[in-house]
C-alpha positions, 0 to 999 in steps of 0.5 A, spaced: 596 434 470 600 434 475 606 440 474 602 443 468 596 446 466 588 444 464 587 443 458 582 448 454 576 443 454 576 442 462 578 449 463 571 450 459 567 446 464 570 448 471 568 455 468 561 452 466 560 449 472 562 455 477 557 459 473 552 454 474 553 454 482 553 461 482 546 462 479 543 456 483 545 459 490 542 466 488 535 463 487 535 461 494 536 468 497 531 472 502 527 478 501 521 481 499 517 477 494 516 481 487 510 481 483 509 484 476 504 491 477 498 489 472 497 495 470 503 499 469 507 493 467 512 494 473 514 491 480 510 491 486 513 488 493 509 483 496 511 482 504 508 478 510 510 483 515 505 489 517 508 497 515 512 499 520 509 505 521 503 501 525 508 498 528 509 505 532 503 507 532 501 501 537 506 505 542 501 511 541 498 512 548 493 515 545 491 509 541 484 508 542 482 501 538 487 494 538 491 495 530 488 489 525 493 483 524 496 484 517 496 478 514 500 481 507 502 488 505 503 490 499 507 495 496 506 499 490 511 501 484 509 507 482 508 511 489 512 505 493 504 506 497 503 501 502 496 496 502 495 492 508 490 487 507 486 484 513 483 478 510 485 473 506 482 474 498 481 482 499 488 483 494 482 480 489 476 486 491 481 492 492 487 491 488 494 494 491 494 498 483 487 501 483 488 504 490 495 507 488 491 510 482 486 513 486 491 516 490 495 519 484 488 521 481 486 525 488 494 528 487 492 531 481 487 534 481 488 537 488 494 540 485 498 537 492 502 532 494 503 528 500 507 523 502 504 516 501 500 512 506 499 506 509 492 504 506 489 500 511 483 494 507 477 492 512 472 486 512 468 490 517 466 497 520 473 502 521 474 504 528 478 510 528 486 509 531 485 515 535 481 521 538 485 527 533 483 521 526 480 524 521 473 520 520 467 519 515 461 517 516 456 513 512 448 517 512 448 511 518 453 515 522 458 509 522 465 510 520 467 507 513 473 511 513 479 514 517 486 516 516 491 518 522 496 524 520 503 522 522 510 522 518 507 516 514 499 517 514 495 510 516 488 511 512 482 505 514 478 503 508 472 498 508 473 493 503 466 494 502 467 501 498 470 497 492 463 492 491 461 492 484 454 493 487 456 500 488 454 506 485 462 510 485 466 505 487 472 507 491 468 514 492 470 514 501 478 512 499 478 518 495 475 522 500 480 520 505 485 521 502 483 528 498 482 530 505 488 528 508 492 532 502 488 537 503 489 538 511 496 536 511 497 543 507 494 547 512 488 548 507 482 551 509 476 545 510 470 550 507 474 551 500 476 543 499 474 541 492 468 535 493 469 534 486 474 530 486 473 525 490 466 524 486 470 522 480 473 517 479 480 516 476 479 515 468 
C-alpha cells in the first residue's frame, strides 16, 4: 500500500518466503561430503582430494616410488585418521572405522599415543616411499606394510590384510602402527610388546 504499511498476512508470507530462499541456497554449498560413522554413530568426512601430507612427500628428493592416485579419502570422527583408498570398492573391504579402531586399540594397549596417520589402502604389493620407511615382510619377504615417520605419519597397508580368509585380520596394520607408536617414543625395539598387534580389537 502505497504510503502505509503491509498487512499481517502478507508480512507473514514475505517472511515465509525469505526463509525459504535461505534454506534453499545453503543445500548448494561446497565442501566435504559428510557420512554417518556405522560404528559410532558420528560424522565421518569423505573427500576426493588426496591428504596433504602425500602431497609434500612427492617433493621428497628421497622419494624412492611414484605416490599412488588417491581415488577418495576419508576421514574419521573419532581420531580425524586419514584412509586414502586406491581403488574403487576398497572402503567396502577395510572400512575407514575399522582402521581407525585398530589404531585406537594399538594406543591402548601400548600405553602411547601418536599423532594420527594417513593410512594408505593397497590393491597390490606395498613399495616403501622411502629408503628410512619403517617395513614388514611377509615369510615371502615381499613388503605387506610400511610407514613413513614425518610430522604426519603415511602407513601403506595391502587391502589383502582385511580378506575373510585370513586367520587375524588387520594383524600387519596393527604391526605398522604399534611400531610406528613405539618408535616415535624413542622406545627400545627389543622391548616392543608383539602381543598386541597379535590381538585384535574386541
Amino acid at each position: 500500500m502505497p504510503g502505509g504499511t503491509l498487512p499481517p498476512a502478507a508480512l507473514l508470507l514475505c517472511a515465509t518466503l525469505v526463509l525459504a530462499a535461505c534454506s534453499g541456497s545453503s543445500s548448494t554449498s561446497s565442501g566435504p561430503t559428510v557420512s554417518p560413522d556405522p560404528v559410532a554413530g558420528l560424522e565421518q568426512e569423505v573427500e576426493t582430494r588426496v591428504p596433504d601430507s602425500l602431497l609434500q612427500l612427492e617433493d621428497d628428493p628421497g622419494l624412492l616410488a611414484e605416490i599412488p592416485e588417491v581415488l577418495v579419502t576419508v576421514t574419521t570422527a573419532r581420531a580425524g585418521l586419514q584412509v586414502a583408498y586406491t581403488r574403487r570398492g576398497q572402503a567396502d573391504v577395510v572400512p575407514a572405522e575399522l582402521v581407525e579402531t585398530q589404531w585406537l586399540y594399538m594406543q591402548e594397549c601400548l600405553g602411547q599415543s601418536g599423532t594420527s596417520p594417513v593410512v594408505v589402502v593397497r590393491e597390490g604389493p606395498v613399495t616403501p616411499f622411502t629408503a628410512t620407511d619403517d617395513v614388514i615382510f611377509d615369510i615371502e619377504g615381499t613388503p605387506v606394510a610400511s610407514g613413513s615417520h614425518r610430522t604426519v605419519p603415511i602407513l601403506q597397508i595391502q587391502e589383502h590384510d582385511f580378506g575373510v580368509t585370513l586367520s587375524n585380520p588387520g594383524f600387519n596394520l596393527r604391526s605398522i602402527m604399534g611400531r610406528l607408536l613405539w618408535l616415535s617414543a624413542s622406545l627400545p625395539e627389543r622391548d616392543y610388546p608383539f602381543d598386541c598387534a597379535r590381538q585384535q580389537p574386541v
